[in-house]
PQR file of N, CA, C, O and H, with PARSE charges and radii, in Angstrom:
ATOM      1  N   UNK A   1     193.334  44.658 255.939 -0.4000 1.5000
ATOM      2  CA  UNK A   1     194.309  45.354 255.126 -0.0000 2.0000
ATOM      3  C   UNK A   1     195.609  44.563 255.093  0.5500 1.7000
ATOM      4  O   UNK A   1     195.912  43.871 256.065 -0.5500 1.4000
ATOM      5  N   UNK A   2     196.255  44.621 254.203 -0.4000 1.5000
ATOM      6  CA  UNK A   2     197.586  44.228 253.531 -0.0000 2.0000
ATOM      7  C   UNK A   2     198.627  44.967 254.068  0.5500 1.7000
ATOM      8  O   UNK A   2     198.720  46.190 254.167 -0.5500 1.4000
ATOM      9  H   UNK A   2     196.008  45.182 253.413  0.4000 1.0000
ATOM     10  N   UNK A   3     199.294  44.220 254.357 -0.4000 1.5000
ATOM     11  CA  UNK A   3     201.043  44.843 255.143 -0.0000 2.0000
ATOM     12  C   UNK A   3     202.102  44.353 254.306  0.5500 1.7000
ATOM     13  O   UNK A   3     202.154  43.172 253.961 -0.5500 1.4000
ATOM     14  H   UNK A   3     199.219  43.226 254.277  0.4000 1.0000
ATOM     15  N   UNK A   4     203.097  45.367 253.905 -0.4000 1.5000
ATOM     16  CA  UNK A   4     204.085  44.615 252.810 -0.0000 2.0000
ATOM     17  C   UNK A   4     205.195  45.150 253.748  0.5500 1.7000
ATOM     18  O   UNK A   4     204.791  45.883 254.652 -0.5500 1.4000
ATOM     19  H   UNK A   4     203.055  46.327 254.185  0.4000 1.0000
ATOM     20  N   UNK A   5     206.725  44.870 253.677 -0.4000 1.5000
ATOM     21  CA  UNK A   5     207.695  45.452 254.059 -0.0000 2.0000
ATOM     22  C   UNK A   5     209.039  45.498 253.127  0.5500 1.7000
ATOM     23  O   UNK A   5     209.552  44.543 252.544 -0.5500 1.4000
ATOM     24  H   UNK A   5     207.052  44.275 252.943  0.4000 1.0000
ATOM     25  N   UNK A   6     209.474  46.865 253.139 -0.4000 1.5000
ATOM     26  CA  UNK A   6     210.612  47.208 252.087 -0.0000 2.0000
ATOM     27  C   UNK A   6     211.970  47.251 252.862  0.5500 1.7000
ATOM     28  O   UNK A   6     212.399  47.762 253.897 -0.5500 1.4000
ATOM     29  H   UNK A   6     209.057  47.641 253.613  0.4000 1.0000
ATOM     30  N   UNK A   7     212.586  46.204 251.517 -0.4000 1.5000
ATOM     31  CA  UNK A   7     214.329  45.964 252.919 -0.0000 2.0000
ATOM     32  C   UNK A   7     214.704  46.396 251.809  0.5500 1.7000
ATOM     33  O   UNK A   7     214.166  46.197 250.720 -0.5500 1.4000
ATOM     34  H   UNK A   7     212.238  45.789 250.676  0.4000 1.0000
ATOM     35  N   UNK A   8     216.290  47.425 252.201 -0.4000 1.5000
ATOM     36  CA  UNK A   8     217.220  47.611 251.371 -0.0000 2.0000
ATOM     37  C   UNK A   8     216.849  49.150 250.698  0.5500 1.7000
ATOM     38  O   UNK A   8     217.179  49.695 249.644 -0.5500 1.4000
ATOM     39  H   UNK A   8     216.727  47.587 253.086  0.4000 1.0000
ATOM     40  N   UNK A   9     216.080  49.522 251.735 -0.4000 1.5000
ATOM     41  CA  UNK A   9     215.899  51.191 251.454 -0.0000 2.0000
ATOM     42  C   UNK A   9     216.858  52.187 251.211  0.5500 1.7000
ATOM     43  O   UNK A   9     216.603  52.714 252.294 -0.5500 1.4000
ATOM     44  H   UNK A   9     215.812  49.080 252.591  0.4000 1.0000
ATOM     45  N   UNK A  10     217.556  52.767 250.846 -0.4000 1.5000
ATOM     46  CA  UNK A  10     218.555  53.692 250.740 -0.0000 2.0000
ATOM     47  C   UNK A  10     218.332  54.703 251.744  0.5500 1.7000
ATOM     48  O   UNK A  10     217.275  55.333 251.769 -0.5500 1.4000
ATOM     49  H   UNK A  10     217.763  52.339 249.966  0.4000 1.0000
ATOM     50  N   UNK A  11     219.396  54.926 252.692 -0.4000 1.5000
ATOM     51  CA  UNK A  11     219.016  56.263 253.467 -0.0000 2.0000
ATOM     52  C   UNK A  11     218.896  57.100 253.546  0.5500 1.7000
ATOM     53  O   UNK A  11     218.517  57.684 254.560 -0.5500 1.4000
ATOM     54  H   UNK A  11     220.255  54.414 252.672  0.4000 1.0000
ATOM     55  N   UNK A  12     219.321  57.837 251.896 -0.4000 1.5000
ATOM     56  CA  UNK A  12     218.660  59.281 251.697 -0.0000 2.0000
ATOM     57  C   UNK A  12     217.313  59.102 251.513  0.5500 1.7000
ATOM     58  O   UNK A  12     216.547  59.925 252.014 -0.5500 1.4000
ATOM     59  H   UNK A  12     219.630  57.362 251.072  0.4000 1.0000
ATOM     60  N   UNK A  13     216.748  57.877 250.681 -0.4000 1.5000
ATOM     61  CA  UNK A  13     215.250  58.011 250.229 -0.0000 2.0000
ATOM     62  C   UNK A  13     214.300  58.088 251.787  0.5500 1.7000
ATOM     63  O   UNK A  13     213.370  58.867 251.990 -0.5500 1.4000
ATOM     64  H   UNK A  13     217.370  57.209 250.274  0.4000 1.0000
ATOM     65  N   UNK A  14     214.858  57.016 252.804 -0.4000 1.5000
ATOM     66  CA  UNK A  14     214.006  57.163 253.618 -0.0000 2.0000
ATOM     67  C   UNK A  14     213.922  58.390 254.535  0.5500 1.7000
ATOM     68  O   UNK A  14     212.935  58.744 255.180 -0.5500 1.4000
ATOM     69  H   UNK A  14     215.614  56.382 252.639  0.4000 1.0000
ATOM     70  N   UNK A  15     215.560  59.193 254.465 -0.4000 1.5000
ATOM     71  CA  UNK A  15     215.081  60.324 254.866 -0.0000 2.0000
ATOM     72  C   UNK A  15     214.400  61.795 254.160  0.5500 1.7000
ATOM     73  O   UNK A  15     214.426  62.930 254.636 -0.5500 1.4000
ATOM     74  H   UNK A  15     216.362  58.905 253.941  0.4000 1.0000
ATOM     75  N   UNK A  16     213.774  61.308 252.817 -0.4000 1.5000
ATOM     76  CA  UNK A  16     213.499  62.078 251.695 -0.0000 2.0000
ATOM     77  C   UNK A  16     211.786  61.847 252.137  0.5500 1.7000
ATOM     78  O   UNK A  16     211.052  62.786 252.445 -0.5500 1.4000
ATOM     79  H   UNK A  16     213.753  60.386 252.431  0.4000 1.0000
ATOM     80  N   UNK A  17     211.472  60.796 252.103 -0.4000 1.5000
ATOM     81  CA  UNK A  17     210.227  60.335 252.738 -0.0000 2.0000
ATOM     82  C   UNK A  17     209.714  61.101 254.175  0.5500 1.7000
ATOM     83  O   UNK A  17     208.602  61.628 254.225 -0.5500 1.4000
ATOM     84  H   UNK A  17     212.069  60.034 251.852  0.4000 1.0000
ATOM     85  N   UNK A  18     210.678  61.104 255.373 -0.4000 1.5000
ATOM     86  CA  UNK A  18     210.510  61.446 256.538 -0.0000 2.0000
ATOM     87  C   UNK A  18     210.403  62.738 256.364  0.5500 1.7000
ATOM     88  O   UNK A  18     209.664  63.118 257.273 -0.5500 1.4000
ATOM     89  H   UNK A  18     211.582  60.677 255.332  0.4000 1.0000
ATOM     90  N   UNK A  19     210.766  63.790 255.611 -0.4000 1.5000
ATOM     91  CA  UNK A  19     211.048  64.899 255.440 -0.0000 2.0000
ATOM     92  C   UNK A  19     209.507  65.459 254.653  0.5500 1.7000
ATOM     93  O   UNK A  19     208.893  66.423 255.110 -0.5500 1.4000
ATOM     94  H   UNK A  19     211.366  63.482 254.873  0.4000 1.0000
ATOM     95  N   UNK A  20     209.020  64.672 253.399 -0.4000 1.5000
ATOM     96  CA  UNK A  20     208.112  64.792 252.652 -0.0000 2.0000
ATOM     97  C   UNK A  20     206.188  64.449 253.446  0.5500 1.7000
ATOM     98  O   UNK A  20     205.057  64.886 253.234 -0.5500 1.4000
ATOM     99  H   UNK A  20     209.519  63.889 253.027  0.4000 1.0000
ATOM    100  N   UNK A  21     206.756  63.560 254.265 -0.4000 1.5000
ATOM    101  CA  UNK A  21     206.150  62.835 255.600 -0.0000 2.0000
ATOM    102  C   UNK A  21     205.442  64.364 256.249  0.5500 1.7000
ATOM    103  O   UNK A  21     204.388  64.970 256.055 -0.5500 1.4000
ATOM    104  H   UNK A  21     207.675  63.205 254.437  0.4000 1.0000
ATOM    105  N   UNK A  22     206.651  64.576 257.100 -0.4000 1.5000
ATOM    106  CA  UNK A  22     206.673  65.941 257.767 -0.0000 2.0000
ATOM    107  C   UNK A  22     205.941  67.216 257.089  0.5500 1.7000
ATOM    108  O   UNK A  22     204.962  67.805 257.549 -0.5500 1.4000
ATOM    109  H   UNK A  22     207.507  64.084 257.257  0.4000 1.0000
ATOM    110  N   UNK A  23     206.386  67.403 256.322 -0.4000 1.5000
ATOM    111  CA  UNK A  23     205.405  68.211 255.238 -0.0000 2.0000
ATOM    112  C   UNK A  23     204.343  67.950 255.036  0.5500 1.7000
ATOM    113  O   UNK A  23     203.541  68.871 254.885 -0.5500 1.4000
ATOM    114  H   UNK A  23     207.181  66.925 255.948  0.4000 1.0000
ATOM    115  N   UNK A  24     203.931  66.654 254.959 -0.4000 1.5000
ATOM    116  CA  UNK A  24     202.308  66.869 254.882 -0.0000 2.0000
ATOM    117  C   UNK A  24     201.806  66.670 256.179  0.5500 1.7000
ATOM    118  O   UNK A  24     200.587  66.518 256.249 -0.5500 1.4000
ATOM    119  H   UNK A  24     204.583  65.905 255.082  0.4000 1.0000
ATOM    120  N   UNK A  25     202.213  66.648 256.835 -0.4000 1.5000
ATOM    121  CA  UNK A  25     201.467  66.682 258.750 -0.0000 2.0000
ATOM    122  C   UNK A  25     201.514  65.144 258.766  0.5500 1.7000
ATOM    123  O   UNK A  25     200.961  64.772 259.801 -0.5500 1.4000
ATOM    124  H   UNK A  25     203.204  66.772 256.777  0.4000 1.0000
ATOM    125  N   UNK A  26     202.086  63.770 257.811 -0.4000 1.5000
ATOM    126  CA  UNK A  26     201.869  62.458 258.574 -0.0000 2.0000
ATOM    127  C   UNK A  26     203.029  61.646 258.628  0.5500 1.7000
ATOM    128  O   UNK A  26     204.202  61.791 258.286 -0.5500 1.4000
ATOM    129  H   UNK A  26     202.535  64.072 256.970  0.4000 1.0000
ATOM    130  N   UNK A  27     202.422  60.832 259.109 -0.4000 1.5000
ATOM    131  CA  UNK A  27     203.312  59.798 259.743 -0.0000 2.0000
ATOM    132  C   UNK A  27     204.674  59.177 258.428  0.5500 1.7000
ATOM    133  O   UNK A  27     204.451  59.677 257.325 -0.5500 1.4000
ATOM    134  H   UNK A  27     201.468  60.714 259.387  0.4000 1.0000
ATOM    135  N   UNK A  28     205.544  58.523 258.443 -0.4000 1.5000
ATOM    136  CA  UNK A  28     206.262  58.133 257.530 -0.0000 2.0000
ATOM    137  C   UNK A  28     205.469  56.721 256.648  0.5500 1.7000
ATOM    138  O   UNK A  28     205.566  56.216 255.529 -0.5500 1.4000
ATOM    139  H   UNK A  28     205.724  58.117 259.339  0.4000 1.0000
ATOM    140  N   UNK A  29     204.701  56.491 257.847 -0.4000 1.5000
ATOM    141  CA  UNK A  29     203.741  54.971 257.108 -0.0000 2.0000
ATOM    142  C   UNK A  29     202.592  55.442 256.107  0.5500 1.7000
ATOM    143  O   UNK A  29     202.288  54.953 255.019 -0.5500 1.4000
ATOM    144  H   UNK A  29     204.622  56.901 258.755  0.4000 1.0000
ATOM    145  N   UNK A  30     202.043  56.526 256.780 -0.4000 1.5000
ATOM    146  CA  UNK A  30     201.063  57.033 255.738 -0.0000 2.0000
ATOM    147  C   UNK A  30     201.451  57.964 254.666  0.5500 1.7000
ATOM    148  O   UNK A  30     200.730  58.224 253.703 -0.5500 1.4000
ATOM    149  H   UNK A  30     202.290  56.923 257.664  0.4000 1.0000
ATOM    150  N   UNK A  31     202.647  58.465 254.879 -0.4000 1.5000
ATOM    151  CA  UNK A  31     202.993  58.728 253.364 -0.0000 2.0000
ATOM    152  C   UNK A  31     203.112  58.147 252.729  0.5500 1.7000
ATOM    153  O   UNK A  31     202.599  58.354 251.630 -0.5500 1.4000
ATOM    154  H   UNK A  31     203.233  58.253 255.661  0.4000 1.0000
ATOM    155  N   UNK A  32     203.945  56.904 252.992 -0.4000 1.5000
ATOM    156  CA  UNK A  32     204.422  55.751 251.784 -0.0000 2.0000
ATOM    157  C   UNK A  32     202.914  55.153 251.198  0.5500 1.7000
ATOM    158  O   UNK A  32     202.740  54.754 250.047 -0.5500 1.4000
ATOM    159  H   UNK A  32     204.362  56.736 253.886  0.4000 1.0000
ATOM    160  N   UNK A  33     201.859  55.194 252.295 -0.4000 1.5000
ATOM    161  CA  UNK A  33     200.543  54.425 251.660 -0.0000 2.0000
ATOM    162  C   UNK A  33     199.892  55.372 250.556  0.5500 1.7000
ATOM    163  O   UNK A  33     199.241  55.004 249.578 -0.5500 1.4000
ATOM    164  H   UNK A  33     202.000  55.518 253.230  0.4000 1.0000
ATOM    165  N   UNK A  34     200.277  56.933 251.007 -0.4000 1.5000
ATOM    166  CA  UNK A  34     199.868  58.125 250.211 -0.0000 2.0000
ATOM    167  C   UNK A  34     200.080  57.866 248.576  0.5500 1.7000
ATOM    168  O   UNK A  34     199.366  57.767 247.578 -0.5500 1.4000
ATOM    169  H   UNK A  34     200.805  57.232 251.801  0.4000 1.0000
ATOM    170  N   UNK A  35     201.785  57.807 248.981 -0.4000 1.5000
ATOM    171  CA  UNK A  35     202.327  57.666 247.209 -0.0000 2.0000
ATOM    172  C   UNK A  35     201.838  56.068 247.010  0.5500 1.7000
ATOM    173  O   UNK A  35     200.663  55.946 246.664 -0.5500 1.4000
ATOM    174  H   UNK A  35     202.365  57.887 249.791  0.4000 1.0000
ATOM    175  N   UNK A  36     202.280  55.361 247.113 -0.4000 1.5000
ATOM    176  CA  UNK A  36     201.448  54.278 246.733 -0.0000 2.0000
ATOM    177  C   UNK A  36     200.599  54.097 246.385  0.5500 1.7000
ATOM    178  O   UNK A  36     200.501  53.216 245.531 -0.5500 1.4000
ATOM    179  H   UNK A  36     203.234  55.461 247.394  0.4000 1.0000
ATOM    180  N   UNK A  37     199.695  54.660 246.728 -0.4000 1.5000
ATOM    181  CA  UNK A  37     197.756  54.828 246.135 -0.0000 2.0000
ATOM    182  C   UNK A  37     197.522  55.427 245.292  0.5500 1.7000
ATOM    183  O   UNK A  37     196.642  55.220 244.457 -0.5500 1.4000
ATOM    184  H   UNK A  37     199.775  55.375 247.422  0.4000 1.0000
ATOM    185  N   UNK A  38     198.536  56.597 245.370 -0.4000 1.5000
ATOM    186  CA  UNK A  38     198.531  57.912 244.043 -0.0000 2.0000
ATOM    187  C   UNK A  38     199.231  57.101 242.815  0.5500 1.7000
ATOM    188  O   UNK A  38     198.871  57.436 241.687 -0.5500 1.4000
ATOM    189  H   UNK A  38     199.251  56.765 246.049  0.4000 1.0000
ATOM    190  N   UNK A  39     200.206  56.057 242.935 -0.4000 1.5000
ATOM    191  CA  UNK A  39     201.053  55.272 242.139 -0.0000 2.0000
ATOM    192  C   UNK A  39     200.465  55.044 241.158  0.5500 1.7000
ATOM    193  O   UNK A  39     200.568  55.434 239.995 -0.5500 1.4000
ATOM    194  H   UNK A  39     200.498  55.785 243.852  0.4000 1.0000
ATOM    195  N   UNK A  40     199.195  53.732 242.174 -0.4000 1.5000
ATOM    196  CA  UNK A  40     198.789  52.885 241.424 -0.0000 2.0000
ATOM    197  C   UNK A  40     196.991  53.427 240.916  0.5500 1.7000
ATOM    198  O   UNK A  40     196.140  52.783 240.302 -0.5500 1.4000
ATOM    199  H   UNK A  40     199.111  53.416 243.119  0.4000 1.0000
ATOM    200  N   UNK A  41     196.954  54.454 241.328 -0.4000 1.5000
ATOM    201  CA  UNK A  41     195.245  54.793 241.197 -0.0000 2.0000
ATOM    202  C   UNK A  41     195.205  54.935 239.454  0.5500 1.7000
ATOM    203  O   UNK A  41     196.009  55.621 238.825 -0.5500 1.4000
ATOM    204  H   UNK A  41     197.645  54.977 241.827  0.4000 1.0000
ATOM    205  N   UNK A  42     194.147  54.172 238.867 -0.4000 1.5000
ATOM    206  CA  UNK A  42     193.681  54.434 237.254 -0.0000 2.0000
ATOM    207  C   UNK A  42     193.954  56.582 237.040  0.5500 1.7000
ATOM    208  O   UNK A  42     193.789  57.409 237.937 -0.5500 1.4000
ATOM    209  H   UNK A  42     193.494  53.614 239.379  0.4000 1.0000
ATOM    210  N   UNK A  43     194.244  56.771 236.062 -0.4000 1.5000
ATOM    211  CA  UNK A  43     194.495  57.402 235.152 -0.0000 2.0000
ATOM    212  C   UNK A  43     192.782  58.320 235.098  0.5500 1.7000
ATOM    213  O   UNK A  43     191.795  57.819 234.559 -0.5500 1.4000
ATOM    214  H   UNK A  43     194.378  56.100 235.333  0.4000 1.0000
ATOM    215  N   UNK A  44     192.783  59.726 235.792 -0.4000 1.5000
ATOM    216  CA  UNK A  44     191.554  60.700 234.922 -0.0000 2.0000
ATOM    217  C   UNK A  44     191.985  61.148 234.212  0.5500 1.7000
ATOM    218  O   UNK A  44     192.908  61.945 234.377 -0.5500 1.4000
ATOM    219  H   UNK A  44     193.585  60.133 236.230  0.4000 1.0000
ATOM    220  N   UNK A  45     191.379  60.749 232.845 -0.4000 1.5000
ATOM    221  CA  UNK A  45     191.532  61.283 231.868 -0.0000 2.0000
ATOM    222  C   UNK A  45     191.212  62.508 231.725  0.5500 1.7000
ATOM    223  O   UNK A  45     191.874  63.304 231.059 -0.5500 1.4000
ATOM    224  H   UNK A  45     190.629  60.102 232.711  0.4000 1.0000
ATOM    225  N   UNK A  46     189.611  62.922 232.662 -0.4000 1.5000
ATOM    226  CA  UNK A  46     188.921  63.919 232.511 -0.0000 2.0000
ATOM    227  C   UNK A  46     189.817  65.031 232.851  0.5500 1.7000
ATOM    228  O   UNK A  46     190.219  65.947 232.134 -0.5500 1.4000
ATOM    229  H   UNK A  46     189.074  62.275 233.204  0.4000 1.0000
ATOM    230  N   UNK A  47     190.047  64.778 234.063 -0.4000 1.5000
ATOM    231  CA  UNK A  47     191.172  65.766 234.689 -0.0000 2.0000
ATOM    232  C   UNK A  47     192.404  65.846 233.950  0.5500 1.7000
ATOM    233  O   UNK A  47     192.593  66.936 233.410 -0.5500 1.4000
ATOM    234  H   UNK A  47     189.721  64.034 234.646  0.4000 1.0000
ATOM    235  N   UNK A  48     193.203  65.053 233.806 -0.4000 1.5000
ATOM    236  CA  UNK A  48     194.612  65.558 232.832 -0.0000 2.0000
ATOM    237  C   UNK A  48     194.149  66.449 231.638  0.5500 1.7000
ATOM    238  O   UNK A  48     194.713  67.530 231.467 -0.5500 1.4000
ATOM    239  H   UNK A  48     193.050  64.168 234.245  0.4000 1.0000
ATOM    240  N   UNK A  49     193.007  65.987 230.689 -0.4000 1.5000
ATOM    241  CA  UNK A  49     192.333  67.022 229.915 -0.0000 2.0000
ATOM    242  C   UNK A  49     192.538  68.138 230.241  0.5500 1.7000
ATOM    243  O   UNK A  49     193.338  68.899 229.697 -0.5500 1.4000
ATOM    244  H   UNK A  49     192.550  65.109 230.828  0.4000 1.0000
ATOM    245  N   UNK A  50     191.502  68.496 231.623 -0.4000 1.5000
ATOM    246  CA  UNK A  50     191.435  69.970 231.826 -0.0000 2.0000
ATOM    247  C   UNK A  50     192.462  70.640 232.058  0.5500 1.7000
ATOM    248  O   UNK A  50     192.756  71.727 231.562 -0.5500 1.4000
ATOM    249  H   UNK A  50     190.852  67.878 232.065  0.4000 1.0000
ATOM    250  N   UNK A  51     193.391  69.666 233.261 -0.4000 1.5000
ATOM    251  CA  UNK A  51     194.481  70.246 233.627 -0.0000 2.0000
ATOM    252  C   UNK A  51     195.500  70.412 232.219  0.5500 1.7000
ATOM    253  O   UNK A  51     196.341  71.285 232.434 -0.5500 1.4000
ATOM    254  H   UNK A  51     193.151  68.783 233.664  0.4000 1.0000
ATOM    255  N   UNK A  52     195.590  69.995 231.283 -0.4000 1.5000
ATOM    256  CA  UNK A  52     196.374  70.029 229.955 -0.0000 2.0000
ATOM    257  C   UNK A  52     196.026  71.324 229.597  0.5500 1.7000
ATOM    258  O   UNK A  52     196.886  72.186 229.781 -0.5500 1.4000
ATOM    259  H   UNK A  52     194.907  69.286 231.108  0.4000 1.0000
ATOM    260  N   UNK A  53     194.582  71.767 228.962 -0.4000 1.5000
ATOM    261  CA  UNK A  53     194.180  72.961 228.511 -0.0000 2.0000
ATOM    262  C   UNK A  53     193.538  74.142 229.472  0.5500 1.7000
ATOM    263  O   UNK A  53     192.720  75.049 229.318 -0.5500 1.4000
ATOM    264  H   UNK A  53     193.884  71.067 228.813  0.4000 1.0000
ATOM    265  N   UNK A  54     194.272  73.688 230.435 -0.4000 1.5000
ATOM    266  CA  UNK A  54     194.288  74.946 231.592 -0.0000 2.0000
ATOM    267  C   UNK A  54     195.763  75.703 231.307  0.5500 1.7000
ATOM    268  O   UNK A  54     195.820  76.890 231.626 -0.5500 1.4000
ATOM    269  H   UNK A  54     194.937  72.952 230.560  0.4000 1.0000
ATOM    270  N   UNK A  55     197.102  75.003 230.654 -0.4000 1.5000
ATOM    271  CA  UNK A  55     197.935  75.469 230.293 -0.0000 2.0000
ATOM    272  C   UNK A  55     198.059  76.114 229.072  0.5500 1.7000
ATOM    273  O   UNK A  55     198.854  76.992 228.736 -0.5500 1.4000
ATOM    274  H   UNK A  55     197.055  74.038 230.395  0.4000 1.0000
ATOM    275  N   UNK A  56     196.889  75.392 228.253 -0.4000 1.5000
ATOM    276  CA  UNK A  56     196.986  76.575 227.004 -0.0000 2.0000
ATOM    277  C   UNK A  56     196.870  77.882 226.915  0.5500 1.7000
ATOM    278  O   UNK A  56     195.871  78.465 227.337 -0.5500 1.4000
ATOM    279  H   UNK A  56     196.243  74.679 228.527  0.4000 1.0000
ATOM    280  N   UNK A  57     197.758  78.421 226.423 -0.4000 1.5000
ATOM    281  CA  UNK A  57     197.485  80.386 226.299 -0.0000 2.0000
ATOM    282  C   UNK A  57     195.824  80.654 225.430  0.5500 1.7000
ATOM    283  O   UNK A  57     195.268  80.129 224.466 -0.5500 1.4000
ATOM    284  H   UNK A  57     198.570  77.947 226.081  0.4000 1.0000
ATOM    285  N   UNK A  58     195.547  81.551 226.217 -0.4000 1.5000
ATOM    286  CA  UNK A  58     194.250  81.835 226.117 -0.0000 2.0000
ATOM    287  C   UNK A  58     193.868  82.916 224.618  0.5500 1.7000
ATOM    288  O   UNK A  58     192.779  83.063 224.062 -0.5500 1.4000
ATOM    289  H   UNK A  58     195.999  81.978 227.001  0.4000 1.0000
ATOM    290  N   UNK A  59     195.272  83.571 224.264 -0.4000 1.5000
ATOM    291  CA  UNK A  59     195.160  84.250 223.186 -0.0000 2.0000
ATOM    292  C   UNK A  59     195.223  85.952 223.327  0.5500 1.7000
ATOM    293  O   UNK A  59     195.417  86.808 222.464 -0.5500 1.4000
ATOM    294  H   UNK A  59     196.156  83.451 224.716  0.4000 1.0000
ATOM    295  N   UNK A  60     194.996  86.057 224.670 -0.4000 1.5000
ATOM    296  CA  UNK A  60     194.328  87.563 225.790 -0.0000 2.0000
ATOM    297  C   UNK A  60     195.579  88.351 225.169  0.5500 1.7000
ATOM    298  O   UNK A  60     195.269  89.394 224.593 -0.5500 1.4000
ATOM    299  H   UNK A  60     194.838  85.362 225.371  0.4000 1.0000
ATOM    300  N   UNK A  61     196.536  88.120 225.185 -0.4000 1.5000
ATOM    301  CA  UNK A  61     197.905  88.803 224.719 -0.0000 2.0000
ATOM    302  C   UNK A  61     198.296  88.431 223.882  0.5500 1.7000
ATOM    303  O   UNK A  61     199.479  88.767 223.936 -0.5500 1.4000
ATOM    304  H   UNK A  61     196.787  87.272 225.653  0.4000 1.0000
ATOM    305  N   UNK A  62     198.080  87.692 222.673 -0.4000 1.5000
ATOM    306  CA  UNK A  62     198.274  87.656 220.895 -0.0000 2.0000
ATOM    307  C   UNK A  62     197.850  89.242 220.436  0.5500 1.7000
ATOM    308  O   UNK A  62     196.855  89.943 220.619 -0.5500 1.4000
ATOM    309  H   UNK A  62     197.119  87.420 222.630  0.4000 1.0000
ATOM    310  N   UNK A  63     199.243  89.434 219.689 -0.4000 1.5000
ATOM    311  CA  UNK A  63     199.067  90.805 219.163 -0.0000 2.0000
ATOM    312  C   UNK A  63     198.624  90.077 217.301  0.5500 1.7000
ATOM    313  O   UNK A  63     199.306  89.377 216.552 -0.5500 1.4000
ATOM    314  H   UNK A  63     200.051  88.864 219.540  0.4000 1.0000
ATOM    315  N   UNK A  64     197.760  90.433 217.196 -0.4000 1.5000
ATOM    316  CA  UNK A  64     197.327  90.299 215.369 -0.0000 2.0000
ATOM    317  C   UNK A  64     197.375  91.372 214.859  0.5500 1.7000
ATOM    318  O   UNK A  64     197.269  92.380 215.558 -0.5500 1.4000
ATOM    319  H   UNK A  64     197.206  91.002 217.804  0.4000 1.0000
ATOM    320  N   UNK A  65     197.556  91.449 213.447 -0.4000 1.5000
ATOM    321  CA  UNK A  65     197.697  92.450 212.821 -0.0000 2.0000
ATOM    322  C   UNK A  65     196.626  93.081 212.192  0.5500 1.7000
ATOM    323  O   UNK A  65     195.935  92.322 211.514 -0.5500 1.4000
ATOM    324  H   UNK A  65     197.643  90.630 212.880  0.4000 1.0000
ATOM    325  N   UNK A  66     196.179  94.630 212.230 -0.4000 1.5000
ATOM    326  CA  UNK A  66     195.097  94.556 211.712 -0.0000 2.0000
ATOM    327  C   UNK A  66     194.694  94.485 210.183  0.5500 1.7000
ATOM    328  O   UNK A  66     195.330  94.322 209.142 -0.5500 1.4000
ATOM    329  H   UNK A  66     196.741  95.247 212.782  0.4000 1.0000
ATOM    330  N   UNK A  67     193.589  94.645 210.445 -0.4000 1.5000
ATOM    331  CA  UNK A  67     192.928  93.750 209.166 -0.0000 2.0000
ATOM    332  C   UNK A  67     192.199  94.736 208.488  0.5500 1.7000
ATOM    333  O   UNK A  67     191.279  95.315 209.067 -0.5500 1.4000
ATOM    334  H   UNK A  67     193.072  94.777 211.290  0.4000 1.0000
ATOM    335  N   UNK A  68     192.591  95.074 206.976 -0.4000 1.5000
ATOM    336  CA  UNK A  68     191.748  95.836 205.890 -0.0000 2.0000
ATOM    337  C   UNK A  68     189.933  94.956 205.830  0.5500 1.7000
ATOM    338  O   UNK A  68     189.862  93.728 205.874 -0.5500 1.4000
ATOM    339  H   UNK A  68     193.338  94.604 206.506  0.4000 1.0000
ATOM    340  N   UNK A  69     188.691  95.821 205.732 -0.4000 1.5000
ATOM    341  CA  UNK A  69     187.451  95.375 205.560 -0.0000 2.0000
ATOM    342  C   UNK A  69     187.951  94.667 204.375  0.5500 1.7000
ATOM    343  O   UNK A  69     188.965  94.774 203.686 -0.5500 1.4000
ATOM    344  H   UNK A  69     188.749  96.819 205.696  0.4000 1.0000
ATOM    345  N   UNK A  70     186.308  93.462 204.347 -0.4000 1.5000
ATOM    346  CA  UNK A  70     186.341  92.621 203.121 -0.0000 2.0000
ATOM    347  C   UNK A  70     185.991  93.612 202.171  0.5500 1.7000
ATOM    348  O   UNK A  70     185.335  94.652 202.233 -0.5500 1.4000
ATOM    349  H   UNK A  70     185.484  93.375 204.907  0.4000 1.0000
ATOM    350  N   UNK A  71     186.721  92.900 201.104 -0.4000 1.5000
ATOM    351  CA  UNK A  71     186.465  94.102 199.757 -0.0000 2.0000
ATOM    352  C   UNK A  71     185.177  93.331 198.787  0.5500 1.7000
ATOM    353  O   UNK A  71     185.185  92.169 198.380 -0.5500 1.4000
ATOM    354  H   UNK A  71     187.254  92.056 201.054  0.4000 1.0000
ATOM    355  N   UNK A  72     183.955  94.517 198.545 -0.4000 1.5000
ATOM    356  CA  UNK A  72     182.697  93.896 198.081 -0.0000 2.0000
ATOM    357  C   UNK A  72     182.975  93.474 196.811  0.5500 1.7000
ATOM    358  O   UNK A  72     183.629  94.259 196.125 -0.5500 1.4000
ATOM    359  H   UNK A  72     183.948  95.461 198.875  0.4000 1.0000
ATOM    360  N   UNK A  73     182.650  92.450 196.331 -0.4000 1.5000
ATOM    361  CA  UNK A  73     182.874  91.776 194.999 -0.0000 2.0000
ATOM    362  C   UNK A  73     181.302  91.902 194.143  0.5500 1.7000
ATOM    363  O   UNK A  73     180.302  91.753 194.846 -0.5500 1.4000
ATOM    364  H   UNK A  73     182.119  91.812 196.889  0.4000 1.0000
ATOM    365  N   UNK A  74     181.173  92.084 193.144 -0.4000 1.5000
ATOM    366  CA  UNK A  74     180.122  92.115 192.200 -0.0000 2.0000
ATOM    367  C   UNK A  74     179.769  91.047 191.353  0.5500 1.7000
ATOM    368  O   UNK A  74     180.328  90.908 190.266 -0.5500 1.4000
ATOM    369  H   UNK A  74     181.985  92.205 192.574  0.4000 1.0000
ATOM    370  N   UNK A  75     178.835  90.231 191.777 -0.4000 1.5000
ATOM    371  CA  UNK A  75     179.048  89.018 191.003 -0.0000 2.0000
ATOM    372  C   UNK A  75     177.722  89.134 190.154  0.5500 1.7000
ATOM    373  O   UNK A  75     177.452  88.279 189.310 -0.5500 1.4000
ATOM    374  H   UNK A  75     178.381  90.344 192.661  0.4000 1.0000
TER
END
């Protein structure tokens, strides 16, 4: 495995990290590898799909207006 090192961190970010770290139960190293992976991982399409039209309104509470029967035509 690959080791990189980041100089010139800002000290809110790294304590934004340590904090975000903490929250998920790990270490400050394995968060940064966390977001990093999530960064750079290809794009599911499949999933943003679903997750997209999981936000669409379903219609359950559209009030429509009602509607006169079709009127029979004599052709």
């Amino acid at each position: 495995m690959a080791s990189i090192t980041i100089r010139g961190l800002d000290d809110t970010v790294k304590e934004r990290l340590r904090r975000r770290a903490a929250a998920h139960g790990r270490s400050m190293e394995a968060e940064a590898r966390a977001i990093l992976s999530d960064s750079v991982r290809p794009p599911n399409i499949l999933r943003e799909f679903y997750d997209a039209t999981r936000e669409l309104p379903d219609g359950t509470d559209l009030d429509l207006p009602e509607q006169e029967p079709a009127r029979v035509i004599d052709l």
